[in-house]
N, C-alpha and C positions, 0 to 999 in steps of 0.2 A: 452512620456512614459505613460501618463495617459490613454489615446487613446486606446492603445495596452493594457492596463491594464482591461479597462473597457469591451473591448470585449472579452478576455478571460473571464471573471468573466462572463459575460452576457451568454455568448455560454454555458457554465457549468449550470448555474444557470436555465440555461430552459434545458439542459439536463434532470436535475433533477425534473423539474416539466410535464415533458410527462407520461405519464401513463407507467406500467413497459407492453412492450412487447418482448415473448421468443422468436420472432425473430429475435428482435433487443436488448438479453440484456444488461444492462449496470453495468459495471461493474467499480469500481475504484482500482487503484492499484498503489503500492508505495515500498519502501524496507529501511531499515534500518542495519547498522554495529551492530555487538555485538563483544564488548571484550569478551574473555572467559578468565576467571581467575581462580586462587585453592586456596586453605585457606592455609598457611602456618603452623598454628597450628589448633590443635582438637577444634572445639566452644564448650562452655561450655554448657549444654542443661538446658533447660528451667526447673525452680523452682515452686512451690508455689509465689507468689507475686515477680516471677523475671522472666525477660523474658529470652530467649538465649540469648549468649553474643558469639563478635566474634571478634578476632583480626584485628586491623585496617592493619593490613599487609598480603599483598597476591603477589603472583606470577600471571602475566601473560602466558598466555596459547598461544597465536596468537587471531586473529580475524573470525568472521562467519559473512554474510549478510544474511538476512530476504527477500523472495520477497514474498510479502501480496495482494492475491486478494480478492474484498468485492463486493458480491452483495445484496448492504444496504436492499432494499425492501422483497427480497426473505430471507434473514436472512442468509445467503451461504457467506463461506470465504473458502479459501486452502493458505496455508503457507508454501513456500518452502526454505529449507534451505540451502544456497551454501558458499564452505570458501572464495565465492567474488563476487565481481558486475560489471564484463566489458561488452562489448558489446556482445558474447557468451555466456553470461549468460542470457542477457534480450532478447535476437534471442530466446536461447532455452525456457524461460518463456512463449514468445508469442506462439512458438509452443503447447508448452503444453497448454496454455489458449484456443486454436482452435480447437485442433485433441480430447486433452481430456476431458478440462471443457465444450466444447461449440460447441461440433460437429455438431448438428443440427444448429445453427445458423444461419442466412445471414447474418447477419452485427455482431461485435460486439461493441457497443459503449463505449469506455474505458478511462476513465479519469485519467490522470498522470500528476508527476512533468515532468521537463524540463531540466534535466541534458542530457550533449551529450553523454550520450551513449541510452537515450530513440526516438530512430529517427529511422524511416522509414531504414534511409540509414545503420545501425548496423545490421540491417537483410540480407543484401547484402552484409556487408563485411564476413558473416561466412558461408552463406549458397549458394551453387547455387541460378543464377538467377531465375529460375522455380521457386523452390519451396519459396524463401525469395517473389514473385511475389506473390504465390498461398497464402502463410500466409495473407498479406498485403492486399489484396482482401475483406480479413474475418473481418480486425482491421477498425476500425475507431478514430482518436487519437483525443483527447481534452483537449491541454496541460492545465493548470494553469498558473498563470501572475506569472512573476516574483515577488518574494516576496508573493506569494497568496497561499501556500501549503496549509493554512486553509481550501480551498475550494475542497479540496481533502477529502473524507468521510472515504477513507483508511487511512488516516494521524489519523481516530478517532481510528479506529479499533487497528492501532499497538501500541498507547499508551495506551490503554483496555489489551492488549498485553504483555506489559512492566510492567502494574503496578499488572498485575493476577498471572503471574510463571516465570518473567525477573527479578525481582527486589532482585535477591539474586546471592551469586557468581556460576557460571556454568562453571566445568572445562572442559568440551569437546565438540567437537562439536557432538557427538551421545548422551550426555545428555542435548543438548539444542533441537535436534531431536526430541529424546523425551518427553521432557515436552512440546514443540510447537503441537508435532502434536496431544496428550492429551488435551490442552486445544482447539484446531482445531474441535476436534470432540465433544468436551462439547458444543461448542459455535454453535457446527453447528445445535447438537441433541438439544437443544433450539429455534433455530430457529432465532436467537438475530437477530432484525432487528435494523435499524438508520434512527432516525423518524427526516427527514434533514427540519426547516421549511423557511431559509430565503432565499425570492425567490428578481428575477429581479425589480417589485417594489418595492419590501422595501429597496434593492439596491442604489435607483435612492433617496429614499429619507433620508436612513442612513449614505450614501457613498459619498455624493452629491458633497462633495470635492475632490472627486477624476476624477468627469467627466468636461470633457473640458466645456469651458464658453459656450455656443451659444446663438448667438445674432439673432432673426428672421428676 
């Protein structure tokens, strides 16, 4: 397990220290559930020396998935929001990563988790073969280790995410729409980059327990 641990980590970790090239962006991407809830009573609004106040009781709404792309060095994100996450929904994310964020490209280099529905083969189950081939051409994948989402840079971004215009109840999915793609465009007209700095040797010597013994 270590083995396969340390080479995903390793293969990311120098991803991240190539110089950024627009032929080859790189991009990291990840996604996250949101409950959508409603306030069951009116909050009371904020005072002089009192803050809002809001009933610990709420109705569920159903649920929304987040699919979050980051290109940390360029300062560039797009966040799209679906009421779910199967594999026709991460076909059509890749589509849209190719045709529209990164049509000029030759490669894209894209670092994700590992769940089974981020594989190669999800593209084939929804699209003809042509075209799930023609996307696949374009991707380049760099899973993360099992247990290592940390080394995912989109894992920083969705919780920057979370804690900016998420962390309040949101009862629909056109007003999570809208405040993602509000803070989308704040973050982007910033330019907010992710100044990523732990590289492959500090790896070998922070992580040391995690690399197999070797005896020369």
């Amino acid at each position: 397990m270590n083995s396969d641990y340390v080479w995903h980590m390793e293969d990311i970790l120098d991803r991240y220290a190539e110089p950024e090239d627009p032929r080859y962006p790189q991009v990291c991407f990840d996604e996250s559930p949101v409950q959508l809830t409603r306030e069951t009573r009116q909050p009371i609004p904020a005072q002089p020396g009192q803050l809002a106040r809001y009933d610990t009781e709420y109705k569920r709404e159903g649920t929304a998935n987040l699919f979050l792309f980051v290109q940390p060095r360029r300062g560039w994100r797009h966040v799209n929001v679906t009421p779910q996450r199967t594999k026709a929904d991460f076909a059509q994310q890749m589509c849209l990563l190719v045709d529209d964020d990164f049509p000029r490209a030759e490669r894209i280099r894209l670092v994700l988790d590992n769940p089974n529905t981020h594989t190669p083969a999800a593209l084939y189950s929804v699209l003809p073969p042509a075209e799930a081939r023609r996307i696949l051409r374009k991707l380049e994948f760099h899973y993360t280790p099992k247990h290592g989402s940390w080394l995912n840079m989109a894992e920083i971004e969705l919780n920057l995410l979370n804690s900016h215009c998420l962390d309040r109840r949101i009862a629909s999915k056109e007003l999570l729409e809208s405040e993602v793609a509000a803070w989308n465009v704040d973050r982007n007209q910033q330019a907010a980059t992710i100044n990523w700095q732990f590289t492959t040797p500090q790896a070998r010597i922070k992580l040391h327990r995690l690399y197999p013994s070797f005896q020369p």
